[in-house]
GUFIGU-931578 format. One record per residue (C-alpha): residue in one letter; chain; x, z, y. Coordinates in steps of 0.2 Angstrom, whole numbers, plus 5000, padded with zeros to 4 digits. Each point is the difference from the previous one (the first is absolute). Layout:
# residues N
<"A"; "A"; <X; Z; Y>> ...
This chain:
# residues 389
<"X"; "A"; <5308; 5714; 5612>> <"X"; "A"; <4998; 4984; 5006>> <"X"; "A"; <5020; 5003; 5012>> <"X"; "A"; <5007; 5007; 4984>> <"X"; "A"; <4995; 4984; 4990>> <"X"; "A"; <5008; 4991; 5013>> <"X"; "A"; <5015; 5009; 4999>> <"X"; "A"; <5002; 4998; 4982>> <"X"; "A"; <4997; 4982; 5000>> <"X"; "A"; <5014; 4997; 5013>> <"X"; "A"; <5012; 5010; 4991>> <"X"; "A"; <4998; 4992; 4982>> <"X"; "A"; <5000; 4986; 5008>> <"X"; "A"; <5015; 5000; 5010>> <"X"; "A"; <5012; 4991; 4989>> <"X"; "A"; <5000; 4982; 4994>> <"X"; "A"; <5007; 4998; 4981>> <"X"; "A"; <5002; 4984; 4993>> <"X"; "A"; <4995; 5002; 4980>> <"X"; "A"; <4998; 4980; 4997>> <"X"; "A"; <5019; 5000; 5004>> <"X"; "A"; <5005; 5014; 4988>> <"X"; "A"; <4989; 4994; 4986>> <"X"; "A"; <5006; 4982; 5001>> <"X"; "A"; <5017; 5006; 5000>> <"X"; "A"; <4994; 5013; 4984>> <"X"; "A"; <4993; 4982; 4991>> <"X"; "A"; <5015; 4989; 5004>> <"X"; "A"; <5012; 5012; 4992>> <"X"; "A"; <4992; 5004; 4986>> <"X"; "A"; <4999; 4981; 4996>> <"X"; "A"; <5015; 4998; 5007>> <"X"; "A"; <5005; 5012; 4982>> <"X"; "A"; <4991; 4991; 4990>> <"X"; "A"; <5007; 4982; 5002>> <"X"; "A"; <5017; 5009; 5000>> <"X"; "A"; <4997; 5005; 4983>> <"X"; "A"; <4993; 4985; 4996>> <"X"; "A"; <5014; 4986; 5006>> <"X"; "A"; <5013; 5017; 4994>> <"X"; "A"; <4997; 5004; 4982>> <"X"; "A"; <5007; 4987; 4992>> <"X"; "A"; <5017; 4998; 5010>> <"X"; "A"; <5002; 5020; 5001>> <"X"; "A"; <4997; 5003; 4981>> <"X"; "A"; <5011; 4986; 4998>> <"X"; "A"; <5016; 5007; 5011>> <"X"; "A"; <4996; 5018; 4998>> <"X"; "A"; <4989; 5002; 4987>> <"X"; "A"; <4984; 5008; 5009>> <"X"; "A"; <4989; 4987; 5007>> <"X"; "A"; <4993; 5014; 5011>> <"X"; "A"; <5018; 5001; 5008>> <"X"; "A"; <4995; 4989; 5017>> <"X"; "A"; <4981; 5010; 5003>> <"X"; "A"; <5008; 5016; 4997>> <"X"; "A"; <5013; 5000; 5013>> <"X"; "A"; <4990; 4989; 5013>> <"X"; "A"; <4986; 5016; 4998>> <"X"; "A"; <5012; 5012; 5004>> <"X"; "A"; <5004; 4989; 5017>> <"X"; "A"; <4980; 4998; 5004>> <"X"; "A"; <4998; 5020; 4997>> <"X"; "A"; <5014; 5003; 5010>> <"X"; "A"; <4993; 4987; 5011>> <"X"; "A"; <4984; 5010; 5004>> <"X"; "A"; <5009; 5016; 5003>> <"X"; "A"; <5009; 4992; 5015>> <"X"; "A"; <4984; 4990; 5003>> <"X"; "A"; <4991; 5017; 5002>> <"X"; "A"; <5014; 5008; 5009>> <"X"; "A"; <5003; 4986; 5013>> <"X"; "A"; <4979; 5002; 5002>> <"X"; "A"; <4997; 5020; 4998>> <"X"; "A"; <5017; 5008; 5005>> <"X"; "A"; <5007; 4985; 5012>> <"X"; "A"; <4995; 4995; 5017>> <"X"; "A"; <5002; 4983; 5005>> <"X"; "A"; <5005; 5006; 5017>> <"X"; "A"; <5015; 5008; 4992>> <"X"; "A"; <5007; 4982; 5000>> <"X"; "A"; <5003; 5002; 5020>> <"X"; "A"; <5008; 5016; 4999>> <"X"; "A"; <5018; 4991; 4994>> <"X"; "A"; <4994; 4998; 4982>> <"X"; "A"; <4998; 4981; 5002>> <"X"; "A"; <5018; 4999; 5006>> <"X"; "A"; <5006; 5014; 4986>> <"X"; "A"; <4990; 4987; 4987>> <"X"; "A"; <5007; 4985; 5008>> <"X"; "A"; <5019; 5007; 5000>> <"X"; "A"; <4998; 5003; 4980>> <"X"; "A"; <4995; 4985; 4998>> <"X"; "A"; <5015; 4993; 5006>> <"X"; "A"; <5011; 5011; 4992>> <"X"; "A"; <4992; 4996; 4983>> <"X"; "A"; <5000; 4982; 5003>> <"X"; "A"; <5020; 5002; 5001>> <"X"; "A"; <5002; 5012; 4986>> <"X"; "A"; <4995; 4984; 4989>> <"X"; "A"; <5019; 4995; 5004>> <"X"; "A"; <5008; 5015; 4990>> <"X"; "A"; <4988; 5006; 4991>> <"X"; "A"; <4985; 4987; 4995>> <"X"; "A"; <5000; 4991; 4983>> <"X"; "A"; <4996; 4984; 4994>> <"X"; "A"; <4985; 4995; 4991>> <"X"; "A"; <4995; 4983; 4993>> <"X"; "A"; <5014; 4994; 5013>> <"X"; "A"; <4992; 5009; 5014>> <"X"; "A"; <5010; 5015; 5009>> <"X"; "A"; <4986; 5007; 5008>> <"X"; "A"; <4995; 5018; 4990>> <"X"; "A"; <5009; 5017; 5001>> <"X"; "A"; <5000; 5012; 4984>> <"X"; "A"; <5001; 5017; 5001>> <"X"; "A"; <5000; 5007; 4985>> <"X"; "A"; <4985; 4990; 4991>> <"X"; "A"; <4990; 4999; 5014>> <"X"; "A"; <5003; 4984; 5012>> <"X"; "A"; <4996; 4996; 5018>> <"X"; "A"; <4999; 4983; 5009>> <"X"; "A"; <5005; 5002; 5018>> <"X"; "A"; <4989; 4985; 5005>> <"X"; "A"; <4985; 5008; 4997>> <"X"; "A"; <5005; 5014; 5012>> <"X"; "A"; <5005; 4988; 5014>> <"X"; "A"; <4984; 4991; 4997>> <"X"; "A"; <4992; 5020; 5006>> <"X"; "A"; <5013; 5003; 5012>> <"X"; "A"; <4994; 4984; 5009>> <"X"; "A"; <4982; 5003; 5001>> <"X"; "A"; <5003; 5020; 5009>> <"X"; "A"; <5014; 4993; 5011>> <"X"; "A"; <4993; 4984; 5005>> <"X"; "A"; <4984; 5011; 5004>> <"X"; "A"; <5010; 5013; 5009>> <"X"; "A"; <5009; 4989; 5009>> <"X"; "A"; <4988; 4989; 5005>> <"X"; "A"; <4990; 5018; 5006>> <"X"; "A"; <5018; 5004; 5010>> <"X"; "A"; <4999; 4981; 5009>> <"X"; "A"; <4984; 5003; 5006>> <"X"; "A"; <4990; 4984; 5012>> <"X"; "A"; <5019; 4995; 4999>> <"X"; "A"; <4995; 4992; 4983>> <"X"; "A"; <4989; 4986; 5010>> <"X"; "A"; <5019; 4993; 5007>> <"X"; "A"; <5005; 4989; 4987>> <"X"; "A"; <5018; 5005; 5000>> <"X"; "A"; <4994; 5018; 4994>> <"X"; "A"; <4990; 4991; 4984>> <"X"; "A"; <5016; 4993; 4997>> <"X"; "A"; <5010; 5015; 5002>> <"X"; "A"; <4989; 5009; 4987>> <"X"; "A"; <5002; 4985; 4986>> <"X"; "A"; <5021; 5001; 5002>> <"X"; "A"; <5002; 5018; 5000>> <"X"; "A"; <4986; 5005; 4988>> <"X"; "A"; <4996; 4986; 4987>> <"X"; "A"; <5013; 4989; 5006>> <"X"; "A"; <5015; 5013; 4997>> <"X"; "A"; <4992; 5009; 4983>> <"X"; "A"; <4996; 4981; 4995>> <"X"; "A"; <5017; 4995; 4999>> <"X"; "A"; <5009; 5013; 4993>> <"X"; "A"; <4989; 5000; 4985>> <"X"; "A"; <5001; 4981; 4998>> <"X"; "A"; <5020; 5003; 5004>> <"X"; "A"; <5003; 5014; 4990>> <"X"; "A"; <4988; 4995; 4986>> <"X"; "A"; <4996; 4982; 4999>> <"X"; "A"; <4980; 5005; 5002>> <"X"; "A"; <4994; 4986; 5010>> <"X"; "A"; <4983; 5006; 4994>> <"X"; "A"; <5001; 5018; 5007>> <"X"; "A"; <5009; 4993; 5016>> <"X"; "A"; <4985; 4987; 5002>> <"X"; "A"; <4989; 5014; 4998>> <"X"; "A"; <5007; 5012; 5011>> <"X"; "A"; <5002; 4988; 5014>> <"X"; "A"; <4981; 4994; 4998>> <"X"; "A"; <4995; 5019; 5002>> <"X"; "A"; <5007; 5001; 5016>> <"X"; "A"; <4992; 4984; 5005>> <"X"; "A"; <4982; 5004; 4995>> <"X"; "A"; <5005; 5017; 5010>> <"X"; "A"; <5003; 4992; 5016>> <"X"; "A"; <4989; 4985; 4997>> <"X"; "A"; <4989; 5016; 5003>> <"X"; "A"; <5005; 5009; 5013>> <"X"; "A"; <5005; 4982; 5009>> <"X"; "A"; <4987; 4995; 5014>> <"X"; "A"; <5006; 4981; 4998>> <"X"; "A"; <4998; 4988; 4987>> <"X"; "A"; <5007; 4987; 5006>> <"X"; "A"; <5021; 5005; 4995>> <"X"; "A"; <4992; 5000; 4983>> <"X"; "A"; <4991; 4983; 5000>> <"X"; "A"; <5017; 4993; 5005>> <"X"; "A"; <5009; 5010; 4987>> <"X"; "A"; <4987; 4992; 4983>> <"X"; "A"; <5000; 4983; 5008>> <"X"; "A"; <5021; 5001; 5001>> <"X"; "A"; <4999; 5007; 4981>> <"X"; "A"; <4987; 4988; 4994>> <"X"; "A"; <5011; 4985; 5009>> <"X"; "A"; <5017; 5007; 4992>> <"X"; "A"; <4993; 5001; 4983>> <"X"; "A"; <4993; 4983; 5000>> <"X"; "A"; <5018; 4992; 5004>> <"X"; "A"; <5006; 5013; 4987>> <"X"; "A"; <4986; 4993; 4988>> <"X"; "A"; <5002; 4983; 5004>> <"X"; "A"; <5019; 5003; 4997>> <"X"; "A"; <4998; 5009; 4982>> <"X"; "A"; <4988; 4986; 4995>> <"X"; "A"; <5014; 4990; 5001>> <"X"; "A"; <5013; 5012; 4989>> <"X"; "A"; <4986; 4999; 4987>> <"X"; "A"; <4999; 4984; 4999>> <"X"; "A"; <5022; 4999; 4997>> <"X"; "A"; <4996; 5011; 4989>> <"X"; "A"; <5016; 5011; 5005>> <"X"; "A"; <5002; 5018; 4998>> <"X"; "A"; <5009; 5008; 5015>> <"X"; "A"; <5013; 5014; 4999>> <"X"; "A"; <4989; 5010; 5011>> <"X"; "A"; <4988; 5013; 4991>> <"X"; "A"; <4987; 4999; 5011>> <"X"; "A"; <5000; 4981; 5004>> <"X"; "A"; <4995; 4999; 4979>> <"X"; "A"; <4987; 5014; 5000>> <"X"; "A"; <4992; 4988; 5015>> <"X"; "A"; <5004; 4984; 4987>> <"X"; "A"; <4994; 5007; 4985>> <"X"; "A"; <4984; 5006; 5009>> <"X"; "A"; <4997; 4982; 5003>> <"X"; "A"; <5003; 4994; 4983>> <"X"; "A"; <5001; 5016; 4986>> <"X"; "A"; <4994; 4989; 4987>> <"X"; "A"; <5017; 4991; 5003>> <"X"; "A"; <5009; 5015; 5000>> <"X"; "A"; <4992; 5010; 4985>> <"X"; "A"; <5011; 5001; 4988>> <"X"; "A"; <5012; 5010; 5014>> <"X"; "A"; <4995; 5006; 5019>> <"X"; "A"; <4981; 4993; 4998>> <"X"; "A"; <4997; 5012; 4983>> <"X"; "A"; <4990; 5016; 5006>> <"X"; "A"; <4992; 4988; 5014>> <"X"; "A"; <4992; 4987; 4985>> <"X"; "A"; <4995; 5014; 4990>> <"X"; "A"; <4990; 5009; 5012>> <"X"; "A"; <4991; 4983; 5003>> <"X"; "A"; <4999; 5000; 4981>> <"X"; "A"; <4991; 5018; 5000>> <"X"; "A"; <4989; 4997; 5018>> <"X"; "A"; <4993; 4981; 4992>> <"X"; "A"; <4996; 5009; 4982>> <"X"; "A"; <4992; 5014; 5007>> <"X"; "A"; <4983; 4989; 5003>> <"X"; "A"; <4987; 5007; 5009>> <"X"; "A"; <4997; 5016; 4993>> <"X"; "A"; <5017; 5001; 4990>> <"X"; "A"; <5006; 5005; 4981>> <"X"; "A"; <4997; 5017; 5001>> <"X"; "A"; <5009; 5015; 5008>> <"X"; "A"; <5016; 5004; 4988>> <"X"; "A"; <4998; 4980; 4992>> <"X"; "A"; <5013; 4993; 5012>> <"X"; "A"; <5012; 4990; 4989>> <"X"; "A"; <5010; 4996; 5015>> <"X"; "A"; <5006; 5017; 5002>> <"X"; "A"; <5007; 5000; 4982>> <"X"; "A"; <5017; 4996; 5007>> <"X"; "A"; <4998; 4983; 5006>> <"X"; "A"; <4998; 5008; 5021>> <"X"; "A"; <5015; 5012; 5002>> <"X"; "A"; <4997; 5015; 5005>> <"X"; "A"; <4979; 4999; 5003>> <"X"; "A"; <4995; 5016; 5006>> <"X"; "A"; <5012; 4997; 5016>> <"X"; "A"; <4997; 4985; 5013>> <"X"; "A"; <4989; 4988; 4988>> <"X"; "A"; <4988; 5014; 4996>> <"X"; "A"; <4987; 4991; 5007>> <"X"; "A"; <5003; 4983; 4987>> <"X"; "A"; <4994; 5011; 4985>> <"X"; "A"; <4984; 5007; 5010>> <"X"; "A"; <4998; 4982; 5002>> <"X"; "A"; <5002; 4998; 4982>> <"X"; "A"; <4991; 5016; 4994>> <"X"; "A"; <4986; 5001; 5012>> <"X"; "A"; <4997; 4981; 5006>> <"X"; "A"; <4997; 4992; 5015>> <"X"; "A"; <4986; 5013; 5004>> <"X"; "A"; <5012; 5016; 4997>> <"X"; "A"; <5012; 4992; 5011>> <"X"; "A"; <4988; 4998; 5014>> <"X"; "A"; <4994; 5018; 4997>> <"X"; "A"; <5017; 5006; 5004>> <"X"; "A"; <5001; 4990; 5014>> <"X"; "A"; <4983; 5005; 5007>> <"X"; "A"; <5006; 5021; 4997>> <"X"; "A"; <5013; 4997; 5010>> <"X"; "A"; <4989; 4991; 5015>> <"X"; "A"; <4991; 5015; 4999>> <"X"; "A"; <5016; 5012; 5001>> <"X"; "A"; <5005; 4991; 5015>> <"X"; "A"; <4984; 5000; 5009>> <"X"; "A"; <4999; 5018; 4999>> <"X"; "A"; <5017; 5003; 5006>> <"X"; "A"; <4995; 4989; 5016>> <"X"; "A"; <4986; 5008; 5003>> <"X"; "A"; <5011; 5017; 5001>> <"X"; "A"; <5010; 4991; 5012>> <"X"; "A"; <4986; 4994; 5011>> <"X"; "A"; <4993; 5020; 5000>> <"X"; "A"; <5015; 5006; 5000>> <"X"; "A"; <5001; 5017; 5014>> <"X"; "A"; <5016; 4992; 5009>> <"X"; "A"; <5012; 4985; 5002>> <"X"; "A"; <5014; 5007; 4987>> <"X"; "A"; <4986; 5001; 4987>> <"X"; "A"; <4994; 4982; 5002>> <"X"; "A"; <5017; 4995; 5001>> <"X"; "A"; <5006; 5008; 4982>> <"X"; "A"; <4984; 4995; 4992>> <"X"; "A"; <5001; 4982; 5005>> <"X"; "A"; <5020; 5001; 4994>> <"X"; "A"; <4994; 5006; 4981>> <"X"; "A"; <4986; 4986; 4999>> <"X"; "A"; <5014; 4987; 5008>> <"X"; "A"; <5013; 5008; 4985>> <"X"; "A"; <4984; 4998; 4985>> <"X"; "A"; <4994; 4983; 5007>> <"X"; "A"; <5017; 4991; 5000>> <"X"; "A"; <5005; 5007; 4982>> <"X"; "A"; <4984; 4996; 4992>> <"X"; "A"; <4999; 4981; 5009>> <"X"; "A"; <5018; 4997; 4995>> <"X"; "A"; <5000; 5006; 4983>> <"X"; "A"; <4983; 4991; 4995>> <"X"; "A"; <5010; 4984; 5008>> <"X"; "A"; <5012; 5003; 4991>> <"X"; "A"; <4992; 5002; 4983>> <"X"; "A"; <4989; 4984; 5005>> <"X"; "A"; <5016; 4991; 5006>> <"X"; "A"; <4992; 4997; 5017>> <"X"; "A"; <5018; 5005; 5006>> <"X"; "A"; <5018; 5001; 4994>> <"X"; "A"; <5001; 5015; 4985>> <"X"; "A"; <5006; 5016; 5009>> <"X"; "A"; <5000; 5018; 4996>> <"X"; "A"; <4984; 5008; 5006>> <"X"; "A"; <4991; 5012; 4992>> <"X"; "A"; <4981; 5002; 4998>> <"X"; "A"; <4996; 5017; 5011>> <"X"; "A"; <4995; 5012; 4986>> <"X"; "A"; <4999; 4989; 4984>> <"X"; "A"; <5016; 4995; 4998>> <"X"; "A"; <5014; 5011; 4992>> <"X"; "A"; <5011; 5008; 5012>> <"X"; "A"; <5001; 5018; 5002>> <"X"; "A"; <5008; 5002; 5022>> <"X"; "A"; <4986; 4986; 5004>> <"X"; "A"; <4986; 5011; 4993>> <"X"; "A"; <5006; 5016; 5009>> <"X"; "A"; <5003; 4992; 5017>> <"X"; "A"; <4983; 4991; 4999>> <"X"; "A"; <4992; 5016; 4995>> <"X"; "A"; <5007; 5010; 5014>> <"X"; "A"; <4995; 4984; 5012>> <"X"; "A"; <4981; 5001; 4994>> <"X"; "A"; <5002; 5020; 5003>> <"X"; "A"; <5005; 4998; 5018>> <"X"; "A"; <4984; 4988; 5002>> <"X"; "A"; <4991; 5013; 4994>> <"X"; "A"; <5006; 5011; 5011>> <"X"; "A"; <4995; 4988; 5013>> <"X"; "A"; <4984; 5000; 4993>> <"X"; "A"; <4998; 5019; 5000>> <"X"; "A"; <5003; 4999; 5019>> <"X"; "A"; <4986; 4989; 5004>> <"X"; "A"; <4985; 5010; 5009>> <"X"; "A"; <4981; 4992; 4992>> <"X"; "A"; <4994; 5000; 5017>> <"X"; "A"; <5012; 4984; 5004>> 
């Protein structure tokens, strides 16, 4: 009795399953809906005359973002990724990314979305997945070559580097290319013995930025506007205020809704700010109205879900059963860590105002999907994990 006991202890508890991570993604979606139809209602019933336009159509992407999200963890094996999948994935990205030239549309200025039919898809966010499994995979191929320095930097201009400048080529998405470049950073940072090449490579950005600032100060101070776009972004980032009644308007306005928001906010659906005075709110500056809504105290909550989210996915990638494992997972924390920094940056204006979306809260229908399908492969991962180690 006493073997058979044994037995059936060992077997149930063979596997490792991560539930923390599946509820906090469960909780960030669901509230994710809600501030969608909060900062949505009023521009939706406005332009299409149903203010549950936004939530409705961003709930068909998250339900459609847990079938993959269970398919990638039930029916997909993460291992599948060596078996030419990562190449297959990496090759459509490319073609994707190219097919914007004939066939994307324009959007707010933007050509960066293909339609097909009523449905559309942002390339980005599939070279942004592409990165993570072929950076994995190929930093699996390289093997102890990865310790020699030229092999790290092979990885960064044939993965991130080449996926990195198409879309910023091909798209004007310096956002996406920022991102997909820092994935394949963290991913090697990672798998790199040395730290050194990295030391040198923050003390070289932080020195270049300073003469950079040191220089913009100087423009600000002309008070000249440059024919360059992304020389005014860095301008009005220094000065919006300045700048309000153009460029600096979304920027002020979100400061507007962050400093009204208090400590504990107006109330969730009260935001006047989203009553058309920040374009488009349920997008990049999402997290302005939770600000406003919610206070100083919701904000911080988000921010603590997400620490938590994060956690969880490293400690998946510490357990995981092999290198390619640790390697994927530490890529989809790198992906969810750099969005969210940037975008609450962003919003705060602790940097210059660039697309990012918030990882499931913000509208957008392909980000939800690929960060779904991301979360499932950590899973996966998970599943893998004997409770012995």
């Amino acid at each position: 009795m006493g073997r058979s006991m044994g037995r059936k202890i060992k077997k149930k508890g063979k596997r490792y399953f991560d539930y923390s991570l599946l509820f906090v993604v469960i909780f960030i979606c669901g509230f994710g809906l809600v501030m969608i139809y909060s900062t949505s209602s009023y521009t939706a019933q406005l332009t299409y005359g149903n203010s549950e336009y936004f939530f409705f159509k961003q709930l068909q992407a998250d339900l459609l973002g847990f079938l993959a999200m269970y398919f990638m963890y039930r029916v997909f094996d993460y291992h599948y990724f060596q078996r030419r999948w990562a190449v297959a994935i990496f090759i459509l990205s490319i073609i994707s990314i190219l097919a914007i030239i004939p066939f994307g549309t324009e959007v707010n200025g933007a050509k960066r979305w293909i339609y097909l039919g009523t449905v559309s898809f942002q390339p980005s966010e599939l070279a942004k997945f592409a990165t993570i499994v072929m950076t994995a995979v190929g930093i699996c191929a390289i093997g102890n070559k990865i310790n020699k320095l030229r092999y790290v930097f092979l990885v960064w201009l044939i993965i991130g580097g080449l996926l990195g400048v198409m879309v910023y080529a091909i798209t004007s998405n310096l956002s996406s290319a920022i991102i997909i470049f820092g994935i394949s950073f963290v991913m090697t940072f990672v798998a790199y013995k040395g730290y050194k090449i990295y030391m040198v490579l923050i003390a070289a950005f932080t020195a270049a930025f300073a003469a950079f600032y040191t220089w913009l100060t100087n423009m600000v101070k002309s008070g000249n506007m440059t024919d360059s776009f992304r020389l005014n972004r860095f301008l009005i980032w220094l000065n919006p205020e300045k700048y309000m009644e153009d460029k600096g308007y979304q920027t002020v306005q979100a400061l507007y809704a962050i400093g009204s928001g208090g400590l504990f906010g107006k109330g969730l659906g009260k935001s006047l700010q989203k009553l058309g005075f920040i374009p488009e709110s349920q997008n990049d500056m999402i997290f302005s109205i939770i600000c406003e809504e919610l206070g100083l105290f919701g904000a911080i909550c988000v921010i603590l879900i997400f620490v938590l989210m994060l956690w969880r996915i490293v400690h998946i990638a510490q357990n995981a059963p092999d290198l390619l494992g640790t390697l994927i997972a530490t890529g989809v924390f790198a992906q969810v860590a750099i969005q969210v920094i940037l975008n609450i940056a962003v919003v705060t204006n602790t940097i210059p105002n660039t697309g990012v979306s918030l990882p499931f809260i913000s509208y957008g229908g392909t980000s939800s999907v690929f960060l779904m399908a991301e979360i499932g492969v950590v899973l996966n991962i998970s599943s893998q994990i004997r409770l012995e180690k």
